[in-house]
C-alpha positions, 0 to 999 in steps of 0.5 A: 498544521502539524509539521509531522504530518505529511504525504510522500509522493513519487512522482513519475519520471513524465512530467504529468499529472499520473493518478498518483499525483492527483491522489497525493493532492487530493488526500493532502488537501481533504486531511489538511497535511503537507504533501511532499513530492520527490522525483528520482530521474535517470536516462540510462541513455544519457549515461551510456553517451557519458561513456563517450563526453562527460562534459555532455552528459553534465550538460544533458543531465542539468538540462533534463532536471531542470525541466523537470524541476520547472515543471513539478514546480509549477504544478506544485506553485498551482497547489500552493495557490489553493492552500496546500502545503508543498515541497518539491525534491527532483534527482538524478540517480540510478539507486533510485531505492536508496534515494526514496529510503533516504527521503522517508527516514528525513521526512517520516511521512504518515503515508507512501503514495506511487502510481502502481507500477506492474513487472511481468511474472518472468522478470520477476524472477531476475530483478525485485521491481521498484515497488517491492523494494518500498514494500520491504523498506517502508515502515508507514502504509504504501498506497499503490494507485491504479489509472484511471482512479480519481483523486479521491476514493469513494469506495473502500474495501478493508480485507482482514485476515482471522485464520490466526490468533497471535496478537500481532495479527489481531492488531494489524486487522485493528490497524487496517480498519483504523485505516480504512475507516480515517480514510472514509471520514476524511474523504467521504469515501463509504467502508466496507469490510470484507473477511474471507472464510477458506476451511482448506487454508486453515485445515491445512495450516493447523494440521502439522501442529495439531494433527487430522482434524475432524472433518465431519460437517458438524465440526466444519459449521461449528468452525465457520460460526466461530470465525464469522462471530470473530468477524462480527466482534472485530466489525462491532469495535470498529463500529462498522455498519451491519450492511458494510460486513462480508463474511464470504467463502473461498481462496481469498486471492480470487474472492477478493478481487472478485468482490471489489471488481463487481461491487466496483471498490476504487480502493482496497486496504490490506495488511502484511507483516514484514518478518526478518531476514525472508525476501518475500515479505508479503504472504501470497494472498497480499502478493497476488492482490497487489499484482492484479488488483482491479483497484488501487491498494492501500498496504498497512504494515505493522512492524515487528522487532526481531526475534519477537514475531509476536509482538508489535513494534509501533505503526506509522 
């Protein structure tokens, strides 16, 4: 086994086995890569008691990763039993950010895995939740797994995005089928492939820079046969089956969720490109899925290099 290839997991802070940790296990085991599994505890009450006995609140501390230690280890003893390769790391700390950034520069995992943790809109607004913060700092795909999802996927939805043609966003749909389609061959899982046609989207996009754009029907099909060829060739690369393609009409966020809700996908792959120096890294398409998906979602980044938008900077 090569050494460089492994999982990350993070585990939840209550000492079971969450959808996260089976599919860590699972995809670890199905890929023949080493699994890593980091927890980073803190019991804001405890700390709040230290205000009062530090002494106590050593001893509480030490108690409270201890068993947690235990227990991931143990659960960890069982995997290693079966043959997988894994590793335990348990912490205390409340930048809990930086202690899983510190963790992915050592370790350069091939893949970020979490249990999918949702804020409210409201909350959203004062604080950045834990699980944006990893979006913006991780540089290799993020899988974030729904409850109730099994070990492994058996149905894979990949979303591209052809509303723009700079290389860097002609790659990152190559990145994303790459993705789905390993992820199919190594679980069994079967793939499809979704493109979402949305006439507004693009009219109003190419508008500042190109002007009023016609908007007879002839000029509106002869669009539409462009992307759905686009998407025929991009499918065609790929070689992904003629029954697995979907070129469908509407708001992306919406026709997306729809789909995988109804033909019931159990995990969706989509892209987002990280630009520098903006705090929203994701467009609000990629946002919105990830805050209401009805299935598990795999994001793939593909990194750009400053001041060079278009141009790829590698990919985990």
């Amino acid at each position: 086994m090569n050494d460089s290839q492994r999982l990350l997991l993070i585990a939840s802070s209550k000492m079971q086995r969450t959808p996260a940790f089976e599919r860590g296990v699972g995809l670890a085991r199905a890929r023949g890569w080493s699994l890593r599994i980091l927890a980073v505890d803190y019991v804001k009450v405890l700390e709040l008691l230290g205000l009062f006995n530090h002494q106590a609140l050593a001893t509480l501390r030490d108690s409270y990763l201890q068993n947690h230690r235990r227990w991931l280890e143990s659960e960890a003893a069982q995997e290693r039993e079966r043959g997988l390769d894994c590793t335990v790391q348990v912490l205390w700390s409340d930048h809990i950010v930086d202690e899983i950034r510190n963790c992915i520069a050592v370790t350069q995992p091939l893949m970020l895995i979490k249990d999918v943790h949702r804020e409210p809109v409201l909350k959203r607004v004062f604080s950045t939740p834990l699980d944006w913060h990893l979006l913006q700092d991780c540089q290799c795909p993020v899988q974030f797994v729904m409850p109730g999802d099994d070990a492994l996927p058996s149905k894979i939805l990949a979303a591209v995005n052809l509303y723009r043609a700079e290389d860097v966003d002609l790659r990152l749909n190559d990145a994303i089928l790459r993705a789905a389609m390993d992820l199919g061959i190594q679980t069994g899982a079967s793939v499809h492939v979704l493109y979402t046609y949305d006439w507004s989207a693009i009219y109003a996009a190419a508008t500042p820079k190109l002007g009023m754009l016609p908007i007879d029907t002839g000029f509106q099909e002869a669009l539409n046969d462009a992307h759905e060829e686009s998407f025929g060739l991009l499918c065609d690369r790929h070689g992904v089956d003629a029954r697995h393609r979907h070129f469908l009409t509407g708001t992306p966020m919406a026709t997306i969720n729809a789909f995988a809700r109804q033909n019931r996908f159990d995990l969706l792959v989509i892209g987002t490109l990280p630009r520098h120096h903006l705090t929203r890294i994701m467009g609000n398409t990629a946002e919105g899925l990830l805050g209401h998906a009805a299935c598990s979602v795999l994001i793939v980044k593909v990194p750009v290099t400053l001041g060079e938008d278009s141009q790829l900077a590698g990919f985990v």
